[in-house]
C-alpha positions in Angstrom: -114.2 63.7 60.0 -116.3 62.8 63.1 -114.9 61.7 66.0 -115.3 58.6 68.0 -116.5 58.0 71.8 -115.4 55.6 74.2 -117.7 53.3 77.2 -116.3 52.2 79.9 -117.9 49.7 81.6 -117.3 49.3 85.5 -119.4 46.9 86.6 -119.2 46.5 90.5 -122.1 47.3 93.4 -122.6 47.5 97.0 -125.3 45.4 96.1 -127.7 44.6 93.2 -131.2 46.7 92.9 -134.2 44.8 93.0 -135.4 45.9 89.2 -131.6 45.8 88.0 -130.9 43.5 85.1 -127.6 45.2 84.1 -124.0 43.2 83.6 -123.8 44.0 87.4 -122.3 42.3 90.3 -122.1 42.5 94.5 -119.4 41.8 96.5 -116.6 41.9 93.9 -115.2 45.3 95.3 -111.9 43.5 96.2 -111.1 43.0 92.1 -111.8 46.8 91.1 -107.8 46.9 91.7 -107.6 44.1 89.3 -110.0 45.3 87.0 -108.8 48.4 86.7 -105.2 47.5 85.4 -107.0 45.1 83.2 -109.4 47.6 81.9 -106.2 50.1 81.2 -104.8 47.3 79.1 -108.0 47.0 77.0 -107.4 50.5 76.6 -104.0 50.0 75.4 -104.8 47.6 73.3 -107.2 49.4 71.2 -104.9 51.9 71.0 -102.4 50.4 69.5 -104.5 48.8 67.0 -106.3 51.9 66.0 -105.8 54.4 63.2 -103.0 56.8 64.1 -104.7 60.1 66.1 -108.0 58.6 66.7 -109.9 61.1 68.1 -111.9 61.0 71.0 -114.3 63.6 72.2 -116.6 61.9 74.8 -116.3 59.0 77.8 -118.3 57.9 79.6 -118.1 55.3 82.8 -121.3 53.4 83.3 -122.3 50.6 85.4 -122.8 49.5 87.9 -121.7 51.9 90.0 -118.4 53.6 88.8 -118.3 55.8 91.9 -116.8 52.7 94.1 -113.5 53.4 92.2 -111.3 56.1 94.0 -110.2 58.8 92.4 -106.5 57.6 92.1 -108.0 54.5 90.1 -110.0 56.8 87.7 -106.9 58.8 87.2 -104.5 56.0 86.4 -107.7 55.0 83.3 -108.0 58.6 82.4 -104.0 58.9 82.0 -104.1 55.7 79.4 -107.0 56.7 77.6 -105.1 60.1 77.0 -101.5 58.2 76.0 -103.6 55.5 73.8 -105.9 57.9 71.9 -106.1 61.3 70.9 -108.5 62.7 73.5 -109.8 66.3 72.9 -108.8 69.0 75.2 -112.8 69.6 75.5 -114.2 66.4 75.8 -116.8 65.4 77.9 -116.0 63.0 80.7 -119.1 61.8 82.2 -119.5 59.3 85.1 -122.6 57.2 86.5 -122.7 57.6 90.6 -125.2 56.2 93.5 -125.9 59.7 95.7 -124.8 57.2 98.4 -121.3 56.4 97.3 -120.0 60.0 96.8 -118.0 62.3 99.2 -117.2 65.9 99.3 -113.6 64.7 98.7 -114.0 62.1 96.5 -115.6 64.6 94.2 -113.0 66.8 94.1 -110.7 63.7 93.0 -113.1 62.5 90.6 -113.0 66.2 88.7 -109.1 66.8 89.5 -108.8 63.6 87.3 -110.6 64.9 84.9 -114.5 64.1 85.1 -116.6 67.2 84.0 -119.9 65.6 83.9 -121.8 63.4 86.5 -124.9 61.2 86.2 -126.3 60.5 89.5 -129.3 57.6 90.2 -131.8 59.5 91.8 -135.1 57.5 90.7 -137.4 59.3 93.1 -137.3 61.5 96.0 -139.8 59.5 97.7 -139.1 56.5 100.8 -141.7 54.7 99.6 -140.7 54.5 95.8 -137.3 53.8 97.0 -137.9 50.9 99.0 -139.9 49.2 96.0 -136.7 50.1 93.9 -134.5 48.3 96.6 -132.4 51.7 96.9 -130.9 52.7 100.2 -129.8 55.9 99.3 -132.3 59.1 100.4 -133.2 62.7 98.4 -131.0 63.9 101.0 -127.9 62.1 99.6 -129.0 63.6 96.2 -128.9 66.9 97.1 -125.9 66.9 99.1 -123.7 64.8 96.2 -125.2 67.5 93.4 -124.2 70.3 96.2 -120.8 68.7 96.1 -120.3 69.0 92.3 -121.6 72.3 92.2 -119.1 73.2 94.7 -116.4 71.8 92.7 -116.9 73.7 89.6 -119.1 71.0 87.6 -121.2 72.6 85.5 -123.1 69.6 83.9 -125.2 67.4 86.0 -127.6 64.4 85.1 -130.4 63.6 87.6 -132.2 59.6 86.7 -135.3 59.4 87.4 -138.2 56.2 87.4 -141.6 56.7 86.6 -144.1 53.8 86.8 -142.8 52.4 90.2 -145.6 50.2 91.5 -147.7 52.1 94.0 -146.2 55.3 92.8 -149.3 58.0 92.1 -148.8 60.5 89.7 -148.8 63.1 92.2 -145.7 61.3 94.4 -144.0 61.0 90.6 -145.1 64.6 90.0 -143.4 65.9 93.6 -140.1 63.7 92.5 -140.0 65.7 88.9 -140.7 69.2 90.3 -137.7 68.3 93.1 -135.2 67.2 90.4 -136.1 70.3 88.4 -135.1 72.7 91.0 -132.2 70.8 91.9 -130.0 73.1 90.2 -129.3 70.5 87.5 -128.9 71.0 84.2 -130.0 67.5 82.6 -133.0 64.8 83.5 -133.5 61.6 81.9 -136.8 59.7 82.9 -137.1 56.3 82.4 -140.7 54.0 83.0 -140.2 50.9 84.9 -140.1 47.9 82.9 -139.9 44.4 84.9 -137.3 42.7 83.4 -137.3 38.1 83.8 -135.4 37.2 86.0 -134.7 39.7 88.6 -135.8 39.8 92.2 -138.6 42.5 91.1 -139.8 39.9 88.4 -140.3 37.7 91.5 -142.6 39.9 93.7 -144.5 40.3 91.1 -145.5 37.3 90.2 -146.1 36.0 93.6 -148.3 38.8 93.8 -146.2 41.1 96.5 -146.3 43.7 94.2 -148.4 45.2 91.1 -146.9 45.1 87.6 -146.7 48.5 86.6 -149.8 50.7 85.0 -148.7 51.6 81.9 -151.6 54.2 81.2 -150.4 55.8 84.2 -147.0 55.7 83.4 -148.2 57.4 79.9 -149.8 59.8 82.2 -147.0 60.5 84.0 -144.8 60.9 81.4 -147.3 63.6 79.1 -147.2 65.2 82.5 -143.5 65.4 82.1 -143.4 66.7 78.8 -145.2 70.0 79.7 -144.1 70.8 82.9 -140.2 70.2 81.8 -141.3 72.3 79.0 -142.5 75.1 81.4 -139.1 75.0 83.4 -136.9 75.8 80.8 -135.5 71.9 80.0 -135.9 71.0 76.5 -136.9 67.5 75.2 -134.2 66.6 72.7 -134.1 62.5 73.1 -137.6 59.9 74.1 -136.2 59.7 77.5 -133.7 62.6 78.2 -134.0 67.0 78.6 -131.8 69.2 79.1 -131.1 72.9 80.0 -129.5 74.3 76.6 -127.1 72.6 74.0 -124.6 72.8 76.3 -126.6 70.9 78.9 -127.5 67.8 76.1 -125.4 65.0 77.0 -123.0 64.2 74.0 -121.4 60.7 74.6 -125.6 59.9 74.9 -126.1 61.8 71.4 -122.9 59.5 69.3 -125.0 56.6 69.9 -128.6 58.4 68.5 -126.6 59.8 66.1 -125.0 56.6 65.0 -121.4 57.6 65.5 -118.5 55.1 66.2 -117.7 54.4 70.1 -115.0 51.8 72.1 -116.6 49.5 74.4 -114.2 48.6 76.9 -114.7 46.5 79.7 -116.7 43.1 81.0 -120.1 43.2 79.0 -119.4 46.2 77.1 -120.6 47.0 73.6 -118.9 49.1 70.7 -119.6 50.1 67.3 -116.4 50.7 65.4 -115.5 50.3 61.4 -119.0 49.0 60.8 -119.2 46.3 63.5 -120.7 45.8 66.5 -118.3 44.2 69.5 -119.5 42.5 73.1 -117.2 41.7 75.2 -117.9 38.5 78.3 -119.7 39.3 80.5 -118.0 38.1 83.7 -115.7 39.7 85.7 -113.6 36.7 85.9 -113.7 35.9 82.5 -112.6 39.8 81.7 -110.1 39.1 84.1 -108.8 35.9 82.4 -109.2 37.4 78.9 -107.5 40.2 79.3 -103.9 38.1 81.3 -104.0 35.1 79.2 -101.9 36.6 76.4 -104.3 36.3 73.4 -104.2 38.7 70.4 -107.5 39.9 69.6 -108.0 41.1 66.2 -109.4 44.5 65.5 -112.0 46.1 66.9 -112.4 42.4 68.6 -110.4 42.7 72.2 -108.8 40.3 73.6 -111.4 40.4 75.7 -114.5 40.0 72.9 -117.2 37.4 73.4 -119.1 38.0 70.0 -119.5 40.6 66.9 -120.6 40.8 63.9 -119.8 42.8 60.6 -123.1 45.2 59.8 -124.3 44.9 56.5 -125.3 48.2 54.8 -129.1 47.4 55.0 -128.7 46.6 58.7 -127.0 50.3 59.1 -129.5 51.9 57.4 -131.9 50.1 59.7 -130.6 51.1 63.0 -129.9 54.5 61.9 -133.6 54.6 62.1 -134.2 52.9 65.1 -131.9 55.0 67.0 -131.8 58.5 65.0 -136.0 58.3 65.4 -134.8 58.8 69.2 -134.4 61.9 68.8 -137.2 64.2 69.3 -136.4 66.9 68.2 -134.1 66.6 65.2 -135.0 62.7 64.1 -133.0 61.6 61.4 -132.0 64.2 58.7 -132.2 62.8 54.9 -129.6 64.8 54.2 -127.3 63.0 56.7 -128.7 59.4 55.6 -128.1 60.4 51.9 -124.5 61.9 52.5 -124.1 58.2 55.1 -125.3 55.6 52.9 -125.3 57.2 48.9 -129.4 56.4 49.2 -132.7 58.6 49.3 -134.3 58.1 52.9 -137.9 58.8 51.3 -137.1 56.1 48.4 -135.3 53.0 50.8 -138.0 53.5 53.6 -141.2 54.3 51.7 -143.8 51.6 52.8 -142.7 51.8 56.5 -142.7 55.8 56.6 -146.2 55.7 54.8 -147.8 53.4 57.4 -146.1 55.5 60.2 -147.5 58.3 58.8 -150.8 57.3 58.2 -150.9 56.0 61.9 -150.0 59.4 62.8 -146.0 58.4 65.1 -144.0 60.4 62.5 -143.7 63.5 61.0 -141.9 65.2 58.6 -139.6 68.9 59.3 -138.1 71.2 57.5 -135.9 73.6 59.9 -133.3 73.2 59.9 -133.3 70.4 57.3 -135.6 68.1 56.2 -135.8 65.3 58.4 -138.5 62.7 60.1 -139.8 62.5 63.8 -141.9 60.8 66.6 -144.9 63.2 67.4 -146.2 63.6 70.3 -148.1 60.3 70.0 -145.2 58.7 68.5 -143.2 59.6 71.7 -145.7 57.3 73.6 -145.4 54.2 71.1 -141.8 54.0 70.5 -141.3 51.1 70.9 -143.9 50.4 67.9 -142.2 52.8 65.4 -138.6 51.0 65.9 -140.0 47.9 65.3 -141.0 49.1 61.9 -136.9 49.0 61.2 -136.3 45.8 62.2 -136.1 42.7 60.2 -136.7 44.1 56.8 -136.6 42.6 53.6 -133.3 44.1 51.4 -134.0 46.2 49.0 -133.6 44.8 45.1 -131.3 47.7 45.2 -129.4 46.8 47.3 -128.6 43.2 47.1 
């Protein structure tokens, strides 16, 4: 029986990031009291409405930045979660945190609560990357907030980083990656920039202020990553994430690529339970509203849900793909896909693994199991591969 994994969405900032396009908001801070108690009742809620001893083996508190709660308000959600489900004396309890946000003391009351994992938004240790980024914390504030875990007895530690930054040479990006690596840290995920409508770096952009990022130097950048991670002892497991050992891999990350149920709780957070997908609004307000006005909610829709929808089997067997291919070292076994869905991986996906083959993005293993993966080149073209899984005709076998 596997077990399931919860989100937590706290969506409060100091302020927003100029490349940000996350369900995030500024100058909310007074409402975290608010939201908190209303987040705790969402928790409830789903509790209530689950199957009896629901297990739960990771959380994990993204944002935003989760680090403007105090430790007395993550305690108070950690103490429901644990009288609501059935959470596992082992799980992992990860948090997202700005290195500027964090104190030697709030630390400690983060881990006394219960948090045994943090993510911190690093991005580069450069100024100059930094100021394109519109982030005002320093490598300085990094080091000191990982020095703070370490002190406390945390043993897992994520560093973010951004590659692509306009203006950033790959020799500023390769400084940044060979300063995260001797951190101390156990666990990097590297992201490239992408310029998302709408945002304020969208609007330097195209007023010319700034360059839209190189993405042969990005690919650059990142085959650069590969190998020296490589040579440091992290191993590639996921497109964008490497860790230090098993033990170092990030599990609540690995539910999702392994297409495992999770809770979304929270303003604009998404969950995958029984089959469905679940978003709740997006507004603080409206979360607020939602979650005092007294309605219902009918299961795994909150009170608090804006939209869902029932996944057919063809759509699951679709995203399995999409996000199991993530994966790069294990991809997506067939034995798992035929023990998931009663159907031969090689038989339902034929024409779209042939042409991925022939373009040379996949692969086929056989240790442990027989399974399919991105090559090296596929790593690079992603993006290309997934699309391959979307939108497909069903199957006459399956309609």
């Amino acid at each position: 029986m596997s077990h399931s994994s919860i989100y937590l969405h706290i969506p409060f900032c100091r302020r927003r990031c100029g490349y940000c396009d996350f369900n995030t908001f500024a100058g909310l801070s007074r409402l975290i009291p608010q939201y908190v108690d209303a987040l705790s009742q969402e928790v409830r809620w789903a509790g209530r409405q689950s199957d009896p001893g629901t297990s739960v083996h990771t959380l994990f508190f993204g944002g935003g930045t989760p680090s403007l709660l105090t430790p007395m308000q993550m305690d108070q959600i950690l103490k429901t979660i644990r009288e609501s489900f059935q959470l596992l004396e082992d799980a992992e309890i990860s948090m997202e945190a700005n290195p500027g946000t964090v104190t030697e003391e709030s630390i400690n009351g983060f881990v006394e609560a219960g948090v045994n994992r943090f993510s911190f938004g690093m991005q580069s240790a450069h100024p100059e990357d930094l100021r394109i980024l519109d982030r005002k914390h320093t490598f300085s504030d990094v080091l000191q907030a990982v020095g703070y875990c370490q002190k406390a007895g945390v043993k897992h530690i994520n560093l973010d980083l951004i590659f692509g930054i306009p203006g950033q040479t790959l020799q500023r990006f390769q400084s940044s990656l060979a300063l995260a690596a001797a951190s101390g840290v156990d666990h990097l995920s590297l992201y490239s920039l992408t310029i998302e409508e709408g945002t304020p770096m969208a609007h330097w952009a195209n007023r010319g202020l700034i360059d839209f990022p190189d993405d042969d130097l990005a690919a650059e950048m990142y085959e650069f990553a590969e190998d020296y991670l490589a040579a440091q002892g992290f191993e590639q497991y996921e497109i964008s994430n490497w860790a230090r050992g098993n033990s170092g891999r990030c599990s609540h990350n690995l539910q999702y690529w392994e297409y495992e149920p999770y809770f979304g709780f929270g303003a604009g957070a998404h969950g995958f339970i029984n089959g469905t997908r679940t978003e709740n609004v997006h507004s603080v307000f409206d979360y607020l509203q939602r979650m005092s006005d007294g309605r219902e909610g009918q299961f795994p829709f909150s009170p608090a849900a804006l939209a869902g929808s029932l996944l057919s089997k063809w759509d699951q067997m679709q995203e399995m793909m999409m996000v199991g291919l993530r994966m790069t070292a294990e991809g997506v076994s067939a034995k798992r896909f035929k023990n998931r869905f009663g159907s031969d991986l090689e038989v339902i996906f034929a024409d779209q693994l042939r042409h991925l083959l022939r373009e040379g993005l996949i692969e086929w293993i056989n240790v442990p199991e027989r399974a399919v993966r991105l090559t090296k080149r596929g790593k690079l073209l992603g993006n290309r591969v997934f699309m391959e899984f979307v939108g497909n005709e069903v199957p006459a076998g399956l309609q």
